[in-house]
C-alpha positions in Angstrom: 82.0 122.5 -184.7 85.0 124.8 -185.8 88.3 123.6 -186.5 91.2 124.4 -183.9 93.3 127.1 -184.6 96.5 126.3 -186.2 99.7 126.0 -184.5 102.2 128.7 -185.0 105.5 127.4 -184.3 107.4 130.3 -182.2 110.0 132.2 -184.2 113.5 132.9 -183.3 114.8 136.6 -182.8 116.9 137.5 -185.5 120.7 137.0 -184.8 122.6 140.9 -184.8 124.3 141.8 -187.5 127.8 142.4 -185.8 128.9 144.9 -188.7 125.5 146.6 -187.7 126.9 147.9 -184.2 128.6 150.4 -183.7 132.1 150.5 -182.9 130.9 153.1 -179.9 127.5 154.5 -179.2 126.8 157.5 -177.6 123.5 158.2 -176.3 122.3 161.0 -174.5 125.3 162.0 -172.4 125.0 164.6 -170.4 128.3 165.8 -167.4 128.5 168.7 -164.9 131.4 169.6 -162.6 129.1 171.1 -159.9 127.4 174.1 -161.7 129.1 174.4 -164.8 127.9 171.9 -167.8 130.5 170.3 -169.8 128.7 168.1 -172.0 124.7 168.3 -172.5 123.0 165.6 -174.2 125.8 164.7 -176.6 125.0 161.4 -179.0 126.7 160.3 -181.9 127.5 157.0 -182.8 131.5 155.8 -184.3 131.1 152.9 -186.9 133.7 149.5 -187.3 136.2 150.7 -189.8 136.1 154.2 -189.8 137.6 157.5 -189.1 135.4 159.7 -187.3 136.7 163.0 -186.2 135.5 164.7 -183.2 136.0 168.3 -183.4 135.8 171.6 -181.3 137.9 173.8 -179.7 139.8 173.9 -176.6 137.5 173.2 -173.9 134.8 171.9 -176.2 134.1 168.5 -174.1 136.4 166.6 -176.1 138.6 164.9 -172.8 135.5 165.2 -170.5 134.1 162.6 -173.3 137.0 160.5 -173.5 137.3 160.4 -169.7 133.7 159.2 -169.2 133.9 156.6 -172.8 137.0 155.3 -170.5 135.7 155.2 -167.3 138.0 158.0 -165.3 134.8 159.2 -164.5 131.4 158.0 -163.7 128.4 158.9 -166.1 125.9 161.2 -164.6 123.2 160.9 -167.5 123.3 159.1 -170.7 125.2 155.6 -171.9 128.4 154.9 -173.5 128.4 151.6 -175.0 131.3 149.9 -177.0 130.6 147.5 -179.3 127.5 146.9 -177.7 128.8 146.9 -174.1 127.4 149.2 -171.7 130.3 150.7 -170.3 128.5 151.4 -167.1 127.2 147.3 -166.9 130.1 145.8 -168.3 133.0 147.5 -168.3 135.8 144.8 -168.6 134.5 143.2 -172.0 133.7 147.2 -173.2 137.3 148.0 -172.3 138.8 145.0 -173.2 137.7 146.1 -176.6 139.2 150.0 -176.5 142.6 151.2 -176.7 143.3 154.9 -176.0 146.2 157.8 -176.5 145.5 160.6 -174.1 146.6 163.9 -174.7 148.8 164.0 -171.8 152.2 162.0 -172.1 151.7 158.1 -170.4 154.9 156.9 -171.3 157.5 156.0 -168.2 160.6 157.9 -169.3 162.8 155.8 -167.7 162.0 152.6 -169.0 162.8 151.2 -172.4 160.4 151.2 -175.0 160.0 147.0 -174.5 159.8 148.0 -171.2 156.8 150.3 -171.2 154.8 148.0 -173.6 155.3 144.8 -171.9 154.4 146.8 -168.6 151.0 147.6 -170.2 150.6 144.0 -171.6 150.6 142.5 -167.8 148.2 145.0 -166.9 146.1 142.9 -169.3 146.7 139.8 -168.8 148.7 138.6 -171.5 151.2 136.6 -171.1 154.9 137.5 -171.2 155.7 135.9 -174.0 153.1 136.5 -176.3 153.5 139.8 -174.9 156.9 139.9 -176.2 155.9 138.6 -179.5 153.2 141.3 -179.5 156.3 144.0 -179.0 158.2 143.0 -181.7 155.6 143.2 -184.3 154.3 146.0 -183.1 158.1 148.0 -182.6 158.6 147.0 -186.6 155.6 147.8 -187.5 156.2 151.5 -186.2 159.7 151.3 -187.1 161.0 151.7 -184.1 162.7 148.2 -183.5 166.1 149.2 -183.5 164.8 150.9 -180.8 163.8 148.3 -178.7 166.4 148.6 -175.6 166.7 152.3 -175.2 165.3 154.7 -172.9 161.9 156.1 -174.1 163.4 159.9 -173.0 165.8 159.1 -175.8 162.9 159.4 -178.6 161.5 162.3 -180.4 157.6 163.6 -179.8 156.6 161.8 -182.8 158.0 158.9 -181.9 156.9 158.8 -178.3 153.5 159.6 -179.9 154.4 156.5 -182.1 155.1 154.3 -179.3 151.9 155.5 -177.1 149.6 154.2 -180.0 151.4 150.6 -180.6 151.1 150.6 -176.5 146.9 151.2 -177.0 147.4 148.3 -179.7 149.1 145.7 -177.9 145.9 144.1 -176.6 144.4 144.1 -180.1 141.1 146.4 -179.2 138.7 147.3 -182.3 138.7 150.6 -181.5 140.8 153.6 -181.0 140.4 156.8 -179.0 142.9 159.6 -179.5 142.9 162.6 -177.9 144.9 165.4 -179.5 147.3 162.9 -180.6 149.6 166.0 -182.6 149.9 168.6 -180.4 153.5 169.9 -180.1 154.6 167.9 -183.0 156.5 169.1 -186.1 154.5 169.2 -189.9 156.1 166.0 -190.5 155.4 163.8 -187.0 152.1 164.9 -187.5 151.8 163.7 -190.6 153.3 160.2 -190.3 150.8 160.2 -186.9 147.7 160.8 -189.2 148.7 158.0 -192.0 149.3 155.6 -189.3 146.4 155.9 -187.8 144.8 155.5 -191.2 146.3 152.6 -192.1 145.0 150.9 -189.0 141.4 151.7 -190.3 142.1 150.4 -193.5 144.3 147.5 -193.1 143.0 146.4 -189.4 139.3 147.5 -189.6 139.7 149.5 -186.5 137.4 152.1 -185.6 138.8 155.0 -184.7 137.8 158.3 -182.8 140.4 161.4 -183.6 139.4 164.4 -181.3 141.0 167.5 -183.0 140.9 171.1 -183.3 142.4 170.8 -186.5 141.1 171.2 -189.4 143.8 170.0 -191.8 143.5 166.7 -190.3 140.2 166.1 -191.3 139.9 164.9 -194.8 136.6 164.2 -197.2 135.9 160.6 -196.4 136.1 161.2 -192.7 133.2 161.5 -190.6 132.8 164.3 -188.5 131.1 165.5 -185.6 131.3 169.1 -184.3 131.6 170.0 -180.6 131.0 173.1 -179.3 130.8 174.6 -175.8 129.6 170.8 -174.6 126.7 170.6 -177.6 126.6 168.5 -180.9 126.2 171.4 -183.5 126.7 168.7 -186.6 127.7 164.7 -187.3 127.8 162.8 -190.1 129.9 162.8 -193.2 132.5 165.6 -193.8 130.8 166.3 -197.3 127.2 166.4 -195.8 128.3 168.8 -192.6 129.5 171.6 -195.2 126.8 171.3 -197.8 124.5 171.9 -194.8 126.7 174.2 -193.3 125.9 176.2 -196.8 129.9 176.7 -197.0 132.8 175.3 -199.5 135.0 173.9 -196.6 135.3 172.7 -193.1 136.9 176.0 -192.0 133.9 177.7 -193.0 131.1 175.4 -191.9 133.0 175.0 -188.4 132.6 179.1 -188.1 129.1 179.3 -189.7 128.0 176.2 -187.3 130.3 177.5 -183.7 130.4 181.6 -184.8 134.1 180.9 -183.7 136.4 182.8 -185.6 139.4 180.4 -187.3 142.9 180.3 -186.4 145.4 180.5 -188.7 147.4 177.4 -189.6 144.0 175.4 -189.8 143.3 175.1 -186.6 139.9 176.2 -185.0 
């Protein structure tokens, strides 16, 4: 008589490592306007904590990208997920988790900085006065306090820039799309742009996606994904792109990689 088999007591599924998922996945996406392609099977993946740079030139995909990882359009083919999040399934706890400086200026002119950011806190939910709270820190933290009261047509580029991105803050997402965020701003808005930014990666943990077309705002630690004409022609880190690129510097993988010709000023 044989003995009964033994008893195997069911295991549970692994819980996910949280630092494991990606900030934002792209998988696959793919986006026409009628005939013409825009994107074509485009993935790459952003990580917590990091500074990936997304660039291509003008009329690469970059905003068609950003407008379907935000939901301004519909995705035809593909998935955009955010922090695991499908942002097709469940877009309020996907977005709740995304803050975003478009290209474009969002900023009501006429209202005072305060103004603008407690607007865009209500639109969220959050109370008024945490919401205040939140403006405060946020205003000194971009040193714009003094600020506070006055009319945002009153500021500089670089400071309306400045404002846009503590406005993407103000619900505390973990991670950051910006679009362009320098164009039309002097060597040193730019600049104290790019180190913010930075500092939110180090400091916060925030993930952040920079789409650019230039190249001097890309530096060796950074990942980087190259768009081109709606393709993915390279990702992964700076140092790796170039050394497959078979050139000495992003200028020259970027040509190599696109067969685009480099503008001068380090821009592509």
């Amino acid at each position: 008589m044989s003995s009964p088999a033994p008893i195997v007591e069911p295991r549970e599924a692994p819980t996910p490592d949280p630092a494991a998922i990606p900030a934002l996945s792209i998988d696959g996406v793919s986006h026409a306007y009628g005939p013409r392609r825009a994107l074509m099977d485009v993935s790459f993946n952003v990580q917590p904590a990091s500074f990936t740079a997304l660039l291509g030139l003008n009329g690469a995909g970059k905003s068609t990208l950003f407008s379907l990882i935000t939901r301004l359009f519909g995705i035809q083919t593909g998935r955009v997920s955010i922090f695991g999040h499908d942002v097709s399934k469940d877009p309020s706890e996907a977005l709740r988790l995304l803050g975003v400086v478009f290209q474009p200026r969002t900023l009501d002119l006429d209202l005072s900085l305060t103004q603008n950011l407690l607007y865009h806190a209500a639109l969220h939910g959050i109370s008024r006065r945490e919401a205040a709270m939140r403006s405060v820190e946020l205003l000194t933290r971009i040193g714009l306090a003094d600020r506070a009261a006055s009319k945002v047509r009153d500021l500089s580029g670089g400071q309306m820039r400045r404002l846009e991105i503590a406005r993407a803050l103000l619900h505390r997402p973990r991670l950051l799309l910006l679009d362009e965020p320098t164009v039309g701003l002097d060597v040193k808005a730019r600049a104290d742009i790019i180190s913010h930014v930075r500092q939110l990666v180090t400091e916060q943990g925030i993930g952040v996606l920079w789409a650019t077309h230039l190249f001097d705002e890309i530096m060796a630690g950074d990942d980087l994904v190259v768009l081109h004409q709606g393709k993915v022609l390279a990702q992964g880190p700076m140092s790796r792109v170039i050394t497959e690129a078979g050139a000495q510097d992003v200028n020259t993988a970027f040509m190599r990689l696109t067969g685009a010709q480099v503008m001068p000023g380090g821009g592509a």
